[in-house]
Legacy VTK file of the C-alpha trace (Angstrom):
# vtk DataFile Version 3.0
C-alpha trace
ASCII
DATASET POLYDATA
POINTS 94 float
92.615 88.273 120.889
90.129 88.375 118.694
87.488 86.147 117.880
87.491 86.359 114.082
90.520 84.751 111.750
92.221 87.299 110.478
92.307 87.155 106.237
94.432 88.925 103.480
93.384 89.231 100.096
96.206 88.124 97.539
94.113 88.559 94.306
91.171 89.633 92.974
90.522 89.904 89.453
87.632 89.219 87.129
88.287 85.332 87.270
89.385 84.328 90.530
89.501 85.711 94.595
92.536 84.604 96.329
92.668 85.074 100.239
94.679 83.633 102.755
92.654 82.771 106.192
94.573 82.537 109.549
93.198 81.206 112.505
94.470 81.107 115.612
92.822 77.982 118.027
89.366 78.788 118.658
88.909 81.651 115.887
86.341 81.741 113.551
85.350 83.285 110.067
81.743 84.030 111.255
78.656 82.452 109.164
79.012 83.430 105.580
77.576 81.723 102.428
80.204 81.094 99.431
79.033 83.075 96.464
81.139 80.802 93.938
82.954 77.366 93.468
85.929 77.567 95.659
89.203 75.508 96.093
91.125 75.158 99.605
94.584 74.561 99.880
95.847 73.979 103.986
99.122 75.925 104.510
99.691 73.777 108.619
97.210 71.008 109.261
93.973 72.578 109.406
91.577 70.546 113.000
88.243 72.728 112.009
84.794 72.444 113.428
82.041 73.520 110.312
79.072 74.957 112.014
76.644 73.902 109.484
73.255 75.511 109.064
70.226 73.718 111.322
72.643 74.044 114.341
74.732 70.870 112.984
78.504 70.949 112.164
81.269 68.676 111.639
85.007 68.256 112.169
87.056 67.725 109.864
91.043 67.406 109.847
93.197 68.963 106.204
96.570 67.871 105.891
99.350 70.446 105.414
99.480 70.675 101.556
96.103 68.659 100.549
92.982 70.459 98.906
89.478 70.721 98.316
86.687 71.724 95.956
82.988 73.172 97.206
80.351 74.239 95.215
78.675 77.839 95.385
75.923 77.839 97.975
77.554 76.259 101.113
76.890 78.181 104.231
78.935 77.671 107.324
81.160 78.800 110.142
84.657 77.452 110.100
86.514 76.807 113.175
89.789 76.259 114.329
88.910 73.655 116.807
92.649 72.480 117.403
95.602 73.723 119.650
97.846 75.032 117.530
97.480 78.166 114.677
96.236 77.224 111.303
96.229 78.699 107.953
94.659 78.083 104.212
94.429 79.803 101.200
90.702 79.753 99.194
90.758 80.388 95.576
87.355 81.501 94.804
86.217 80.702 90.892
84.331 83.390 89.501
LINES 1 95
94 0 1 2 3 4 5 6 7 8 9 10 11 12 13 14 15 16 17 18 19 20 21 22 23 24 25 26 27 28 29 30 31 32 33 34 35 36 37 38 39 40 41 42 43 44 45 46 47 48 49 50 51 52 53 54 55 56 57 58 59 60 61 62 63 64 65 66 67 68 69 70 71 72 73 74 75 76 77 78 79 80 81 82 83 84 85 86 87 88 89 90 91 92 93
């Protein structure tokens, strides 16, 4: 198994980037910094560890169903820290 989520793009146009992220437990999406204001919407309850730049991160649990809005500029690694497979979709605002 890989290390890396695997992620499908769904749409692309000149207004918005839709992908779908799956993770299975301890995948990644490698450090990347979010070029625009994004929305995430959990698909299964999402346990992730943020590695956060400065060698800090941060767990956080998203509900199956709930979402959430971040500016353009965060930089992280997301994590599926919990035991079972997890998926979201990110809806990048250009």
């Amino acid at each position: 198994m890989s290390d890396k989520c695997s992620s499908t793009a769904m749409l692309d146009d000149d207004r918005v980037r839709v992908t779908r992220f799956d993770f299975e437990p301890g995948q990644e999406t490698g450090w990347h910094r979010h070029e625009y204001d994004y929305v995430i919407t959990a698909l299964t309850d999402c346990h992730m560890r943020l590695e956060l730049p400065g060698g800090e991160w941060q767990d956080v649990t998203v509900r199956a169903g709930d979402a959430y809005r971040r500016s353009e500029g965060v930089e992280h690694n997301v994590i599926n820290a919990g035991t079972a497979a997890m998926a979201f979709v990110e809806i990048e605002l250009k």
